[in-house]
C-alpha positions as CSV (number, residue, x, y, z in Angstrom):
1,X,-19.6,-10.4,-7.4
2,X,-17.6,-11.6,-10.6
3,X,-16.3,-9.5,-13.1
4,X,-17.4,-9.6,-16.6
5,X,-14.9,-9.3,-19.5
6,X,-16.0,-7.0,-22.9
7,X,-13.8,-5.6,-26.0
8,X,-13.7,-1.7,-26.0
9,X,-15.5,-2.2,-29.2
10,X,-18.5,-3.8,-27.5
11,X,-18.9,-0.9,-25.3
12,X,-18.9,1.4,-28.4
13,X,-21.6,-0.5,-30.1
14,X,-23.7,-1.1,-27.1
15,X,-23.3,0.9,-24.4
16,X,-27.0,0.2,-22.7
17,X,-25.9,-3.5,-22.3
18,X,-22.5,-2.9,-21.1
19,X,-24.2,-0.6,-18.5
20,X,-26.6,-3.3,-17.9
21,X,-23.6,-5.7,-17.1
22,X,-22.0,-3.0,-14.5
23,X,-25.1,-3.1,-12.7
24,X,-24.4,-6.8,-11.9
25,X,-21.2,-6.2,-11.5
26,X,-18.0,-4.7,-12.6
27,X,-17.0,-4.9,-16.1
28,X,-13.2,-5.2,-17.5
29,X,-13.0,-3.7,-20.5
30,X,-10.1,-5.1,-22.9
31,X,-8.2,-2.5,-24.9
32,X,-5.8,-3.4,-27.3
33,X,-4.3,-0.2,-27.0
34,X,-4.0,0.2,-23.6
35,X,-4.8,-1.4,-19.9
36,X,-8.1,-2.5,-19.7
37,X,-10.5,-0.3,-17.5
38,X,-12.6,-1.5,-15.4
39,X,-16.6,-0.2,-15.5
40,X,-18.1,-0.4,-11.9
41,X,-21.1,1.9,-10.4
42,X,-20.7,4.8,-8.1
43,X,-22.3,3.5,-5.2
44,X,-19.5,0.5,-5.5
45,X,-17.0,2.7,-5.7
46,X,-18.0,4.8,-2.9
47,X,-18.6,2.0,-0.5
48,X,-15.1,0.4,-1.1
49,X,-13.7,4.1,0.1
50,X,-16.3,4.1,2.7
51,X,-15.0,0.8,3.9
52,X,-11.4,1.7,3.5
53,X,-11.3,4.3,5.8
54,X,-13.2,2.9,8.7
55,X,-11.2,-0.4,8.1
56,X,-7.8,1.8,8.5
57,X,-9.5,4.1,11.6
58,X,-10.4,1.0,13.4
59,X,-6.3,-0.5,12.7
60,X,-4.9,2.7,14.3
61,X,-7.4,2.4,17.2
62,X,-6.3,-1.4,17.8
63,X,-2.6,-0.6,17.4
64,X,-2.8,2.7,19.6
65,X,-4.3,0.4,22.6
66,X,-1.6,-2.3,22.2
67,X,1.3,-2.3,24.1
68,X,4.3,-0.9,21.2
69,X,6.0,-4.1,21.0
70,X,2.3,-5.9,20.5
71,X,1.5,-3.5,17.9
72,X,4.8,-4.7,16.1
73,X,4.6,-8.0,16.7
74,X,1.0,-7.7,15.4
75,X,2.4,-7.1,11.8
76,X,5.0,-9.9,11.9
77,X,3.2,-11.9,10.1
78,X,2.8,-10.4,7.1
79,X,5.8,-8.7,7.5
80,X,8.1,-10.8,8.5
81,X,11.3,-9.0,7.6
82,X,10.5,-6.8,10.9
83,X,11.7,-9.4,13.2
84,X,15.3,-7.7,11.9
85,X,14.4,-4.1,13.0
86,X,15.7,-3.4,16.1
87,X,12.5,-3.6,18.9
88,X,12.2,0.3,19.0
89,X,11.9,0.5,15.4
90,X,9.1,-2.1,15.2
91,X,6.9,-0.1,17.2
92,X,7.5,3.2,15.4
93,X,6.9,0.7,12.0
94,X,3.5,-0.3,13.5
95,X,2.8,3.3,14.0
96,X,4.0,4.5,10.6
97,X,2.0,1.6,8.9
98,X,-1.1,2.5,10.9
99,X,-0.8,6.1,9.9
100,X,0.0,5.3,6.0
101,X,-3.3,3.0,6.0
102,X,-5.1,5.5,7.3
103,X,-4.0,8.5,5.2
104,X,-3.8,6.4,2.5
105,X,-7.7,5.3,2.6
106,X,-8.7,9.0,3.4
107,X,-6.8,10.1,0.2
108,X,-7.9,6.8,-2.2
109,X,-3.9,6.7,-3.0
110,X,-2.4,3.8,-1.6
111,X,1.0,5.1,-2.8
112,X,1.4,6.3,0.4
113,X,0.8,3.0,2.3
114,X,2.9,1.2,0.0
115,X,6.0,4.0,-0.2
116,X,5.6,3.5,3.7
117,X,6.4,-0.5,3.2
118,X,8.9,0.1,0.8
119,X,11.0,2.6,3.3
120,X,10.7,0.4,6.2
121,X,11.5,-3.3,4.1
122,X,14.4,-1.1,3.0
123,X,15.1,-0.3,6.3
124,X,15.0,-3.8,7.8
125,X,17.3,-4.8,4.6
126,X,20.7,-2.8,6.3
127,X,20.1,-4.1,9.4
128,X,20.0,-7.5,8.2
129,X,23.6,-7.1,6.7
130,X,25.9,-5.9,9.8
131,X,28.3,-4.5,7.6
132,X,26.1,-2.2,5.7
133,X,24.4,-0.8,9.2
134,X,27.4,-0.1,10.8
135,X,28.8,2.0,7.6
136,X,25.3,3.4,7.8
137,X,25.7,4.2,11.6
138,X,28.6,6.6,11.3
139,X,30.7,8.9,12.6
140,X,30.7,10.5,9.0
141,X,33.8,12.8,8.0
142,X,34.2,14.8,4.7
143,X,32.3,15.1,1.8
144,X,31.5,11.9,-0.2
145,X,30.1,14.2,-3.1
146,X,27.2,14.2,-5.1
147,X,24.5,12.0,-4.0
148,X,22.8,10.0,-7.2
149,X,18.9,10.5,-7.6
150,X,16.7,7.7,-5.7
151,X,16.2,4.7,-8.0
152,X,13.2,2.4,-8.0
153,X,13.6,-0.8,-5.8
């Protein structure tokens, strides 16, 4: 299905054609004053979702039948920092993706998937530094004061 490109000013002037075009396919509308939108039909829409959530059903249902350190290895190829997690941790990432997907498809936010992926890379970045894991590890005595707010990775 391509994706045809019109000016926001198009649309204004002629919105039966622009309608015609979406029901070919979708339609990117250029703004200069902002991101373009895209124009696609309902039914489109709809069966994306549709198709999201079965898609992410059918994942937990593999990865649920799969031996723990299958399900992890599973995802190794496309995330391939989680060779660094420690084994137990894979399998409790292939369970956390699998939920995320799933949630995330049922909900049509895929923050949630992708917050999921950030935690874990992050997670697999202080084991890969020895240093920073076993500072992270404890024993932790006194106070170390006020904790800074969360920063965008």
């Amino acid at each position: 299905m391509a994706t045809t490109e019109v000016q926001w000013s198009d649309l204004q002037r002629d919105p039966k054609s622009v309608a015609a075009l979406a029901d070919e396919g979708e339609v990117r509308v250029r703004r200069r004053d902002g991101v373009p939108l895209l124009l696609t039909r309902e039914d489109r829409s709809q069966s994306a979702a549709d198709g999201a959530v079965t898609a992410a059903r059918a994942l937990r249902n593999v990865l649920s039948h799969l031996p723990r350190e299958l399900a992890a290895k599973a995802l190794l190829e496309e995330f391939p920092w989680v060779d660094v997690l420690p084994e137990e941790e894979q399998a409790q990432f292939a369970m956390d993706f699998a939920r995320a997907f799933q949630a995330s498809a049922e909900l049509g936010q895929w923050a949630v998937l992708a917050q999921t992926v950030l935690e874990w890379r992050n997670t697999a970045m202080v084991h890969a530094d020895p240093e920073l894991a076993k500072k992270l590890s404890g024993p932790f005595v006194g106070d170390f004061g006020a904790v800074p707010a969360p920063t965008d990775c």
